[in-house]
VEXRO-153875 format. One record per atom (N, C-alpha, C): chain; x, y, z. Coordinates in Angstrom, 2 decimals. Layout:
BEGIN
+-------+---------+---------+---------+
: chain :      px :      py :      pz :
+-------+---------+---------+---------+
:     A :       X :       Y :       Z :
...
+-------+---------+---------+---------+
% end
This chain:
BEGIN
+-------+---------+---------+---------+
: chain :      px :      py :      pz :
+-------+---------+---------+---------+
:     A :   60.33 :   38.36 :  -96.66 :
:     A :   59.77 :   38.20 :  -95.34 :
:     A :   60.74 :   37.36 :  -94.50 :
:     A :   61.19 :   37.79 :  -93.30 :
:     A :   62.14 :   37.22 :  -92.55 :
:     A :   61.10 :   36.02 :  -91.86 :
:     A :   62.10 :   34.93 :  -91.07 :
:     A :   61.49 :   34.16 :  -90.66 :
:     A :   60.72 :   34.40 :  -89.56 :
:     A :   61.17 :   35.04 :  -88.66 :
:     A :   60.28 :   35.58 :  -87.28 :
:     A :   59.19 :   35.98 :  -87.85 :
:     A :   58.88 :   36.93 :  -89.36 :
:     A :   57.70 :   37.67 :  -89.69 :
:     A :   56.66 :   36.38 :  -90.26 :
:     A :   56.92 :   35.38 :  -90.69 :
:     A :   56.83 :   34.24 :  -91.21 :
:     A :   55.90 :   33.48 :  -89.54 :
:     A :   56.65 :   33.06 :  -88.88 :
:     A :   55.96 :   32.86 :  -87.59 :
:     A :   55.08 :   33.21 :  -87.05 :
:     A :   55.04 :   34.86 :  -87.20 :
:     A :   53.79 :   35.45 :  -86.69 :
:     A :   52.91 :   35.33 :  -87.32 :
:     A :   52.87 :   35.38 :  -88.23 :
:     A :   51.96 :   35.01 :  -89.15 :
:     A :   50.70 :   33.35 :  -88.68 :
:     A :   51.35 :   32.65 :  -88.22 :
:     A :   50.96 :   31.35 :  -88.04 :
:     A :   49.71 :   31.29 :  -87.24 :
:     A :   49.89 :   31.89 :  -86.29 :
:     A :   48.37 :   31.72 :  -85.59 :
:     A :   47.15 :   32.61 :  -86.33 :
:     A :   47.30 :   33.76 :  -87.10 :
:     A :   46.38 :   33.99 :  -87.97 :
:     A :   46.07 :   33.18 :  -88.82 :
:     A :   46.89 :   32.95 :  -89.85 :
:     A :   46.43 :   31.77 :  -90.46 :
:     A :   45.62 :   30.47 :  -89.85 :
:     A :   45.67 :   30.20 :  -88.69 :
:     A :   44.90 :   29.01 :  -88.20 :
:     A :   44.12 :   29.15 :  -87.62 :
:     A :   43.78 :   30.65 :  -87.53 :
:     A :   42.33 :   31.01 :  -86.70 :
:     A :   41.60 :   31.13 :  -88.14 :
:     A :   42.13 :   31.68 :  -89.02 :
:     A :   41.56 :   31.67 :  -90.52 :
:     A :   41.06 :   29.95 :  -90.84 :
:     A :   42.06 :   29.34 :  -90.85 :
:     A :   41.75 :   27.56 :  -91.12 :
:     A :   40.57 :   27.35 :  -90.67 :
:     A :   40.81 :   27.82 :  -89.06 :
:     A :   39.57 :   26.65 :  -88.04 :
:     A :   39.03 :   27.50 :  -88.23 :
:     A :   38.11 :   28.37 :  -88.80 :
:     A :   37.04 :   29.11 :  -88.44 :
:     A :   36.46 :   28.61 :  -90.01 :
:     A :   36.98 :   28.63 :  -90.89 :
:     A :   36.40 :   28.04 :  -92.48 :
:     A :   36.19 :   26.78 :  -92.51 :
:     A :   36.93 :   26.08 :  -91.90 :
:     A :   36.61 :   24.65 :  -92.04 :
:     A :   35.55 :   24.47 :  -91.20 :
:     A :   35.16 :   25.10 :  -89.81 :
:     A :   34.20 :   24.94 :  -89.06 :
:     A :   32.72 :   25.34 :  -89.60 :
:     A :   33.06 :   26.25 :  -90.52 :
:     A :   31.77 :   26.59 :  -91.38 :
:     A :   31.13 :   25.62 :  -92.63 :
:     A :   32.61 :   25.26 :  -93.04 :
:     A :   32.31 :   24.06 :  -93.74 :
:     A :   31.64 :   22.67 :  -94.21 :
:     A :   31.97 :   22.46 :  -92.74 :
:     A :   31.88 :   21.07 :  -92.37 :
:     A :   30.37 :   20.83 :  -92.73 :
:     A :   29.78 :   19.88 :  -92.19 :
:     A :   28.60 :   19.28 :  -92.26 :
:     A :   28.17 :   19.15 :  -90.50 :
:     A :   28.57 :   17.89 :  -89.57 :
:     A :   28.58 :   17.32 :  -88.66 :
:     A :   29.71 :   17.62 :  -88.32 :
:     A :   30.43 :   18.28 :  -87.05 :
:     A :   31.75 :   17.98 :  -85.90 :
:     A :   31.77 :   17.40 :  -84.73 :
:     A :   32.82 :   16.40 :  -84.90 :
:     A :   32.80 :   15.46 :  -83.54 :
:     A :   34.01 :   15.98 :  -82.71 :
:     A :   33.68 :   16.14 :  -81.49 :
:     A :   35.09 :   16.08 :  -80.69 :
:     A :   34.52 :   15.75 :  -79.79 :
:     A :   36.06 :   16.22 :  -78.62 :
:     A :   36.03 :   15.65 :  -77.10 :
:     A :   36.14 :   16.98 :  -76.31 :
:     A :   36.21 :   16.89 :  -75.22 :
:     A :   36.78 :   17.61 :  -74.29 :
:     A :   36.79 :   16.84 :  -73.17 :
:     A :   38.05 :   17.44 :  -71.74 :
:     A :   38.26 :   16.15 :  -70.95 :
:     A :   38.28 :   17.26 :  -69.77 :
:     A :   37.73 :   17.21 :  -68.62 :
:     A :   37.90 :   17.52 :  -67.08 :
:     A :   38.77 :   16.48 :  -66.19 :
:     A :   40.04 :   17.03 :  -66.34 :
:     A :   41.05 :   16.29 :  -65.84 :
:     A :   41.59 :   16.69 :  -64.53 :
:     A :   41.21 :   15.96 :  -63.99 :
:     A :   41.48 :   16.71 :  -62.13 :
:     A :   42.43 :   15.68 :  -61.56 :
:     A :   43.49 :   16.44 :  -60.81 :
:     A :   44.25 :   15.61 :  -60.09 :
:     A :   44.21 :   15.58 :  -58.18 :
:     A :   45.01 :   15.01 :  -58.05 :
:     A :   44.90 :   14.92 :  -56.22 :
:     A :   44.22 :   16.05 :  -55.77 :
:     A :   44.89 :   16.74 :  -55.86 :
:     A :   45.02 :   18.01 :  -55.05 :
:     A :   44.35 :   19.13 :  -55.58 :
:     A :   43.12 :   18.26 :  -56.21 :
:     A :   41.93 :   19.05 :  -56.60 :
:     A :   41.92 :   20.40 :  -57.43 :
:     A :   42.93 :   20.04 :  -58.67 :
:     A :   42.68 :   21.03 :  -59.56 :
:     A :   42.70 :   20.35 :  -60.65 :
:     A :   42.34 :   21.53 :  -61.66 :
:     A :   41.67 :   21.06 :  -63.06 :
:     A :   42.82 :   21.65 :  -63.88 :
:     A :   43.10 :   20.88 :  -65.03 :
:     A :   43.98 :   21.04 :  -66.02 :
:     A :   42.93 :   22.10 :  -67.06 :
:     A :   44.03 :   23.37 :  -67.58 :
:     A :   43.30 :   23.73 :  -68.80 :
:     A :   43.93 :   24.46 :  -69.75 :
:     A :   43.52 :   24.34 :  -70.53 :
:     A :   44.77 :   25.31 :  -71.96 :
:     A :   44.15 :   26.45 :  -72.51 :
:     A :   45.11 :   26.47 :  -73.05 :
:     A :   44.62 :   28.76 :  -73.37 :
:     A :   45.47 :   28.54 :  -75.13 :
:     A :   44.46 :   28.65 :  -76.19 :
:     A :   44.50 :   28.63 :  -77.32 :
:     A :   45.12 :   29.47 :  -78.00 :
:     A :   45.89 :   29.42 :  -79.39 :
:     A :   46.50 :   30.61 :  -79.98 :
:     A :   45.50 :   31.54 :  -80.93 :
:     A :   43.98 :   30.51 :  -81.66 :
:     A :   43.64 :   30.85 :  -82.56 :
:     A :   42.29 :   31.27 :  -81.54 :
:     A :   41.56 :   31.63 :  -80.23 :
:     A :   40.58 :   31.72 :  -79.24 :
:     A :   40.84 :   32.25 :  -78.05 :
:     A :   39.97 :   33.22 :  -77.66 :
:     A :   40.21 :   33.68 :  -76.64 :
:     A :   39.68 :   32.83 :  -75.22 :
:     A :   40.48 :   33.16 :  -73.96 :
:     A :   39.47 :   32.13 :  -73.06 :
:     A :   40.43 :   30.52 :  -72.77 :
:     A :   40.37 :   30.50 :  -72.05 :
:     A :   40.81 :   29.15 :  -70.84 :
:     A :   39.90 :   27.65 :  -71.46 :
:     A :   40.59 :   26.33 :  -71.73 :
:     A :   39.04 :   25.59 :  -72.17 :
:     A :   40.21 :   24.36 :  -71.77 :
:     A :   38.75 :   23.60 :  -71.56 :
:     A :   39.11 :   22.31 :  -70.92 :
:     A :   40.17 :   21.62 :  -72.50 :
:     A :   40.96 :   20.90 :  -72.34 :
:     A :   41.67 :   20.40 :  -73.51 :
:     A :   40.59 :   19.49 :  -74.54 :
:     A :   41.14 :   19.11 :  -75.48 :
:     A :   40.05 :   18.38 :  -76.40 :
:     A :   40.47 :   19.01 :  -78.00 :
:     A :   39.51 :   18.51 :  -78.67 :
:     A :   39.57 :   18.91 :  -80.20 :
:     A :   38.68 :   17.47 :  -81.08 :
:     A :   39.14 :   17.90 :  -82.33 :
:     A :   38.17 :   17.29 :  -83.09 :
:     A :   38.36 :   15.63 :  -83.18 :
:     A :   37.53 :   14.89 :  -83.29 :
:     A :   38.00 :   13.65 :  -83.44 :
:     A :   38.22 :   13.59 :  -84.88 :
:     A :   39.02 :   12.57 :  -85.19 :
:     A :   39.84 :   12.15 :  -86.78 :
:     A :   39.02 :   11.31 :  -87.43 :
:     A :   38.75 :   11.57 :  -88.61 :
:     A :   38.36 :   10.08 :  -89.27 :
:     A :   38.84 :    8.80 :  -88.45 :
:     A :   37.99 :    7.83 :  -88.28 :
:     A :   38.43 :    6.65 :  -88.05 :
:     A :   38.72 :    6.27 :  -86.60 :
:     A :   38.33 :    7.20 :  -85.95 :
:     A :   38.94 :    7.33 :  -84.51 :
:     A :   37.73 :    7.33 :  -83.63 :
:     A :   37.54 :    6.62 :  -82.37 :
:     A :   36.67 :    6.49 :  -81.60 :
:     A :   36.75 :    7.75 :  -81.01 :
:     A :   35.75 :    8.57 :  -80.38 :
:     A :   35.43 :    9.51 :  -78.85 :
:     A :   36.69 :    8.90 :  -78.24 :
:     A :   37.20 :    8.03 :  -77.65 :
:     A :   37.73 :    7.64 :  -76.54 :
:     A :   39.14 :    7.79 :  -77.04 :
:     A :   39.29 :    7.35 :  -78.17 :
:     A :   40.79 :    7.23 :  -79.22 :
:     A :   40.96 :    8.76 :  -79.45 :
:     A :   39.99 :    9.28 :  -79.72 :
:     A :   40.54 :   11.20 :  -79.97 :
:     A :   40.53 :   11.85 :  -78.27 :
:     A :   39.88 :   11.57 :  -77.52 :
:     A :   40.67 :   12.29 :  -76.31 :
:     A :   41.85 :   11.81 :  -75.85 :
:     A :   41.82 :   10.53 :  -76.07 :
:     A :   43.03 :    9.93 :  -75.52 :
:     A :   44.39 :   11.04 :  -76.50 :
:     A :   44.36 :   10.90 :  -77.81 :
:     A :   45.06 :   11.56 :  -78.41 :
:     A :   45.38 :   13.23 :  -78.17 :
:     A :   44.33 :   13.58 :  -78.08 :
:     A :   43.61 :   15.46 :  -77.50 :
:     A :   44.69 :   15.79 :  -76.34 :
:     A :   44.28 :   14.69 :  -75.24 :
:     A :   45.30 :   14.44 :  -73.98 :
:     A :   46.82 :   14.47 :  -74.29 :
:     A :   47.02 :   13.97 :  -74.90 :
:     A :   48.82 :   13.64 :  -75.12 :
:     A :   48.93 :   14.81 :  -76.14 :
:     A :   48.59 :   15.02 :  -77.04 :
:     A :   49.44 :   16.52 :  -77.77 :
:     A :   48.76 :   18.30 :  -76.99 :
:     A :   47.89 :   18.73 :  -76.21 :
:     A :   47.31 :   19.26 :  -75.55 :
:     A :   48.10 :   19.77 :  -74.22 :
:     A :   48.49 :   18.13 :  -73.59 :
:     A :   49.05 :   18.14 :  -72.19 :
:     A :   50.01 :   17.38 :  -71.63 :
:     A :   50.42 :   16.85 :  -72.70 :
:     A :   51.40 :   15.37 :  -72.04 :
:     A :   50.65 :   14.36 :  -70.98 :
:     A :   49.41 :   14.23 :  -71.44 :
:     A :   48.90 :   13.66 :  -70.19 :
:     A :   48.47 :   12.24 :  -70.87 :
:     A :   48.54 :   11.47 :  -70.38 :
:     A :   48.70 :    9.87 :  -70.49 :
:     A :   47.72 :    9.20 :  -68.86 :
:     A :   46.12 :    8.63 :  -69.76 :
:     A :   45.66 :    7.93 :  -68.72 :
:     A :   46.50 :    6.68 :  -67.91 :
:     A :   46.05 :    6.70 :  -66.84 :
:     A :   46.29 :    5.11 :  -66.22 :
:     A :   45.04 :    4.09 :  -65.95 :
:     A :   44.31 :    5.23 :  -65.77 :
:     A :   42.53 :    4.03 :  -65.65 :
:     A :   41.85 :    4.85 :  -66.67 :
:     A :   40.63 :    4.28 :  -66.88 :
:     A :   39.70 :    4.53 :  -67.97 :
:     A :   39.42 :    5.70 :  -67.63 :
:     A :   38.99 :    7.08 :  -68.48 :
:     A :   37.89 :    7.95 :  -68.06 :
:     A :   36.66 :    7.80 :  -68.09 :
:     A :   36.13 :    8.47 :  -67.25 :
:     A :   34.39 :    8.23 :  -67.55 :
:     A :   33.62 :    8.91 :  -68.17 :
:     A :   32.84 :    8.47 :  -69.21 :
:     A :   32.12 :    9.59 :  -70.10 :
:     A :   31.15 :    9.97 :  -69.08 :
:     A :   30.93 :   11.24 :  -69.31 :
:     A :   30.25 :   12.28 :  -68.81 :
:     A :   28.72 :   12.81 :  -69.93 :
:     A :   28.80 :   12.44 :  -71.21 :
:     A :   27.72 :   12.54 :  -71.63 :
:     A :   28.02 :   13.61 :  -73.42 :
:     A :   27.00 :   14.04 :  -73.71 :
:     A :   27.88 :   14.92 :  -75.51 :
:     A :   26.68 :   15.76 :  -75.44 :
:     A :   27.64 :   17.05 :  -75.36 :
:     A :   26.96 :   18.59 :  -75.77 :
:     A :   27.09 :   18.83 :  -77.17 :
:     A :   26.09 :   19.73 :  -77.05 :
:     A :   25.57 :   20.20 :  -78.47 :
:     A :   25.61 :   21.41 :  -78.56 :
:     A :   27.17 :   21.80 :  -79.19 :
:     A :   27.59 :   23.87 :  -78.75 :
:     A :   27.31 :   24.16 :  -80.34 :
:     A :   25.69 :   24.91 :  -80.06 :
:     A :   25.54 :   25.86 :  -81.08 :
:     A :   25.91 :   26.87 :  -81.22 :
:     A :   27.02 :   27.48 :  -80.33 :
:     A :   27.72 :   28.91 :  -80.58 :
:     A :   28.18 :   28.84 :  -82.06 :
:     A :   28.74 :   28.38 :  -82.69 :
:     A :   29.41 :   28.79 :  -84.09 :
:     A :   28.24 :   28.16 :  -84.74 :
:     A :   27.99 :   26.78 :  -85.10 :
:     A :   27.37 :   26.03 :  -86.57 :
:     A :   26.05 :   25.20 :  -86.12 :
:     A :   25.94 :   25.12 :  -84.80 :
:     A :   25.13 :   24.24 :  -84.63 :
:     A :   24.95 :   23.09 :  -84.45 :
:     A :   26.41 :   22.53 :  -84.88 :
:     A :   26.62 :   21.42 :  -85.58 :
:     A :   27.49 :   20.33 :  -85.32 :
:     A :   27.89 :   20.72 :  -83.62 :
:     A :   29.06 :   20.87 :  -82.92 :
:     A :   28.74 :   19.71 :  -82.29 :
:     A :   29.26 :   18.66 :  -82.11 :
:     A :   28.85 :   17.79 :  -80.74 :
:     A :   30.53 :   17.31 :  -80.16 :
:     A :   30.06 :   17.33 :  -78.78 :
:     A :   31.04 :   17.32 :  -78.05 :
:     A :   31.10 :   16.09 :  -76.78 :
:     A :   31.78 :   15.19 :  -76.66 :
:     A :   32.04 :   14.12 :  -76.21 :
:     A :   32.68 :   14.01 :  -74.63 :
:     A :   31.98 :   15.03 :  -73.22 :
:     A :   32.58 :   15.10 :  -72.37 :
:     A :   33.14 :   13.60 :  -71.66 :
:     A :   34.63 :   13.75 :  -70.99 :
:     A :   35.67 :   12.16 :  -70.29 :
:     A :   35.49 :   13.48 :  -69.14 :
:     A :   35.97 :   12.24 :  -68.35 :
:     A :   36.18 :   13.13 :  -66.52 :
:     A :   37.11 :   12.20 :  -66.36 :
:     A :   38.42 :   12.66 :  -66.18 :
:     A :   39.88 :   11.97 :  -66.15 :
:     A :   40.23 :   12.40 :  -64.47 :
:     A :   40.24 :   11.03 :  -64.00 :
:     A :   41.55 :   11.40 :  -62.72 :
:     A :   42.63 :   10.28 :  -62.35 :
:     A :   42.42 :    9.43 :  -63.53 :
:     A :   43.83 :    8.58 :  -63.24 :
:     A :   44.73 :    8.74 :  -63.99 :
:     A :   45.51 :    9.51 :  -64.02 :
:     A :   46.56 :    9.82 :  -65.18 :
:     A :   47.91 :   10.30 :  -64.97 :
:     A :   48.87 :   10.42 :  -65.63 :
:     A :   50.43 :   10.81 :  -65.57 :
:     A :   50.61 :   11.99 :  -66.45 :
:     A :   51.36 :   12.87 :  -66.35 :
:     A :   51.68 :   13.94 :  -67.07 :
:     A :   53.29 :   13.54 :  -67.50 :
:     A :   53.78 :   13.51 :  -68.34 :
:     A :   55.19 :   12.79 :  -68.64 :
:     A :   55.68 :   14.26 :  -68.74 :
:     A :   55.58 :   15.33 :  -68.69 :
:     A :   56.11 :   16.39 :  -68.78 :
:     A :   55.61 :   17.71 :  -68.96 :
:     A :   55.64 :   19.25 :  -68.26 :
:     A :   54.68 :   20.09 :  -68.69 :
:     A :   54.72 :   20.25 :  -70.14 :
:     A :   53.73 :   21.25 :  -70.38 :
:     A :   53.20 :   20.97 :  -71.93 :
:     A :   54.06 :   22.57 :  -71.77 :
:     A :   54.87 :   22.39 :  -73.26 :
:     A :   55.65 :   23.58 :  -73.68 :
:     A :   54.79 :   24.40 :  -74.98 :
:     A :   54.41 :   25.84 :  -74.46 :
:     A :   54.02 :   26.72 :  -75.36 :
:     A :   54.69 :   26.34 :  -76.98 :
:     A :   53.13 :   26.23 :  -77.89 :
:     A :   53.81 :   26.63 :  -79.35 :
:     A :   52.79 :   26.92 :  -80.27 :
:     A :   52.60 :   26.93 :  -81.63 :
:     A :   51.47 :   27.92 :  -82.11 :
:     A :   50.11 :   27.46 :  -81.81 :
:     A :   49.96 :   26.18 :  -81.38 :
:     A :   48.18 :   25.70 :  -81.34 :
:     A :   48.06 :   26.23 :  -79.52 :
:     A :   48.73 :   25.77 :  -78.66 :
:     A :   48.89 :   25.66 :  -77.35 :
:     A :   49.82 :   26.63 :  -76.84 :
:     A :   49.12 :   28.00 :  -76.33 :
:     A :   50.28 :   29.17 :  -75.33 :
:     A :   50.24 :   29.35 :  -74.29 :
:     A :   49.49 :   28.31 :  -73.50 :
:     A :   49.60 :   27.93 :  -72.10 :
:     A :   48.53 :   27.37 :  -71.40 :
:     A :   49.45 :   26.25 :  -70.43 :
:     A :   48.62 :   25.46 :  -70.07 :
:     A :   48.93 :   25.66 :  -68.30 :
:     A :   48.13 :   24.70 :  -67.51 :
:     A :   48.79 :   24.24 :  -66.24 :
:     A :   46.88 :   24.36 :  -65.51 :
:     A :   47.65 :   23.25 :  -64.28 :
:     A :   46.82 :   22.83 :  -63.46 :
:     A :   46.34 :   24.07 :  -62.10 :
:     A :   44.45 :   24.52 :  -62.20 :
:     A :   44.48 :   25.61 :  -61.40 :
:     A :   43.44 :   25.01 :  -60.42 :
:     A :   43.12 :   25.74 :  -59.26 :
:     A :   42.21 :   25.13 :  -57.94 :
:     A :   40.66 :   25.50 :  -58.60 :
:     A :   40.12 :   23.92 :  -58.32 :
:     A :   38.83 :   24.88 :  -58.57 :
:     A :   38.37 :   25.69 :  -58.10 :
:     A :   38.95 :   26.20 :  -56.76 :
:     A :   37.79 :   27.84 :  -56.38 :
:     A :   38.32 :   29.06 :  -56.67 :
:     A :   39.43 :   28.81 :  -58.01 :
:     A :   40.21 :   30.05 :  -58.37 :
:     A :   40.50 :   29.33 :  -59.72 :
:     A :   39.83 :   29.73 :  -61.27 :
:     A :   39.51 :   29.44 :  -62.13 :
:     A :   40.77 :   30.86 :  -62.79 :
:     A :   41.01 :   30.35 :  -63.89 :
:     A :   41.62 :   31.27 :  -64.18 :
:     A :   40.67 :   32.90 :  -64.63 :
:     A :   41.36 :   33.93 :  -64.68 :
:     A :   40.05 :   34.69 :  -65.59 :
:     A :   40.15 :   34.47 :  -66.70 :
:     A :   38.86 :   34.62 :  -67.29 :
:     A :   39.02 :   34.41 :  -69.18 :
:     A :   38.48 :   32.45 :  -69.00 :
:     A :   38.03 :   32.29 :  -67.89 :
:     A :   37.88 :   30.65 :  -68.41 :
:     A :   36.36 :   30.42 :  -69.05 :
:     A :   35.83 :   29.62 :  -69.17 :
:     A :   34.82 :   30.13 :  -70.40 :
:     A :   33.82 :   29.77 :  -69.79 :
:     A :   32.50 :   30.08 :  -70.23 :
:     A :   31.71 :   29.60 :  -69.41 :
:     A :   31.22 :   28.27 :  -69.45 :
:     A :   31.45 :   27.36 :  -70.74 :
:     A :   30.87 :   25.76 :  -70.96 :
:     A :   31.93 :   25.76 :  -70.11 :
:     A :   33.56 :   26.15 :  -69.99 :
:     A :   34.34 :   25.10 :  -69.46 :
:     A :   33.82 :   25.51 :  -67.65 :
:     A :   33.78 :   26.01 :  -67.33 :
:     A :   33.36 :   26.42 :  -66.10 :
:     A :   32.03 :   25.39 :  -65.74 :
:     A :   30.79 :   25.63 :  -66.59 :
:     A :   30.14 :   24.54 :  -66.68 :
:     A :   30.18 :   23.42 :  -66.40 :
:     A :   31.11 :   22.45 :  -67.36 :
:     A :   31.77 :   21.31 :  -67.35 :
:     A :   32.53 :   21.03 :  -66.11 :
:     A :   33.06 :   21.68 :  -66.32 :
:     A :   34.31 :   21.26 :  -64.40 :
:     A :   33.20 :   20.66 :  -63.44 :
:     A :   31.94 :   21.91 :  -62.72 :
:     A :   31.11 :   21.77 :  -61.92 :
:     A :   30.26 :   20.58 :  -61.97 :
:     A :   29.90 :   19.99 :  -63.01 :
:     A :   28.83 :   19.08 :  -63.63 :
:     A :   29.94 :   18.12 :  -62.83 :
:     A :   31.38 :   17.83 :  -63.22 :
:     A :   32.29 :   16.59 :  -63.06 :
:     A :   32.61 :   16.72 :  -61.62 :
:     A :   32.87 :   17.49 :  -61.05 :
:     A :   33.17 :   18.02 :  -59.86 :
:     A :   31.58 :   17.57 :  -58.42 :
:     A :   30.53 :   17.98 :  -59.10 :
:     A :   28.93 :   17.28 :  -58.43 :
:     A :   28.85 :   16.51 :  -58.57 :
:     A :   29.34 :   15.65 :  -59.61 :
:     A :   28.95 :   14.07 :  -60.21 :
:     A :   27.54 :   14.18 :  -60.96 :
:     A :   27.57 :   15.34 :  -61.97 :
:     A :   26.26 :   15.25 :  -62.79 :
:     A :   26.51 :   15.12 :  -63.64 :
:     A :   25.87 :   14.24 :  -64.67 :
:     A :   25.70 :   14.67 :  -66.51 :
:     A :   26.08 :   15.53 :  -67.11 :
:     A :   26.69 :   15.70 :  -68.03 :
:     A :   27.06 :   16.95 :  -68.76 :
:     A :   26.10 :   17.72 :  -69.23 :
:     A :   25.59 :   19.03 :  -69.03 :
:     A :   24.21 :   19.72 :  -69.69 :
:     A :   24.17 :   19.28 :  -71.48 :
:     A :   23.21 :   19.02 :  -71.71 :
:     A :   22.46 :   18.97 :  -72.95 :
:     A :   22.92 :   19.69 :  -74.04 :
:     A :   23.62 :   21.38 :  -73.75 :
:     A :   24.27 :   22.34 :  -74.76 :
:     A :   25.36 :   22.58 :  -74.02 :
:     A :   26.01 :   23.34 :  -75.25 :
:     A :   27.50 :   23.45 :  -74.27 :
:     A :   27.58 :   24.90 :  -73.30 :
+-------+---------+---------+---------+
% end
């Protein structure tokens, strides 16, 4: 098997990973972050192992606060590095896959991007879009979420 055939390979395999381990699990914690800048658009990434546009985020780590795993989510996701606190927004409960899902919404707008985020097997594209032109394919919690942060409401109850 040549190496290019070797590569391709990679994002199957990790839609294989995250979909077993997600069945696995017991309890999942993560984040997700609505990160809006000046000029009133929202940051969002487009997955290798999922179809669909989603606010950045992922699982929190052993040992790691909500606040310590977005902060982290943020910097390998987007190059994005707060400057003021985010504000929690509240934790959904996405029973689409396990049930089992809880999710830790931040609403970020003080922050630095140290550089765009370069396509590679977890992350195949990212960038900042207007909210009244969403990309297509954006999902509907993340669509959700934006609006909730965007009104200044609570995050809904499910995702």
């Amino acid at each position: 098997m040549t190496r290019q055939e070797e590569r391709a390979l990679i994002p199957g395999l990790y839609t294989l990973a995250y979909f077993w381990s997600r069945l696995r699990r017991g309890m999942t914690l993560g984040t997700r972050s609505v990160v809006l800048d000046e000029a009133g658009k929202v940051f969002l990434v487009k997955h290798s192992y999922t179809t669909g546009w989603h606010l950045p985020g992922g699982g929190v780590e052993p040992g790691e606060t909500f606040e310590e795993g977005m902060r982290r989510e943020l910097r390998e996701e987007g190059n994005i590095e707060l400057t003021a606190p985010a504000a929690f927004n509240g934790v959904c409960l996405n029973r689409a896959l396990s049930g089992r899902d809880h999710i830790a919404i931040y609403v970020v707008r003080a922050f630095r991007q140290t550089a765009p985020r370069k396509p590679d097997w977890e992350i195949i594209e990212t960038g900042f879009f207007p909210l009244d032109a969403l990309p297509e394919g954006t999902t509907r919690g993340t669509a959700a979420r934006i609006a909730e942060a965007v009104e200044g409401r609570a995050a809904d109850l499910f995702w």
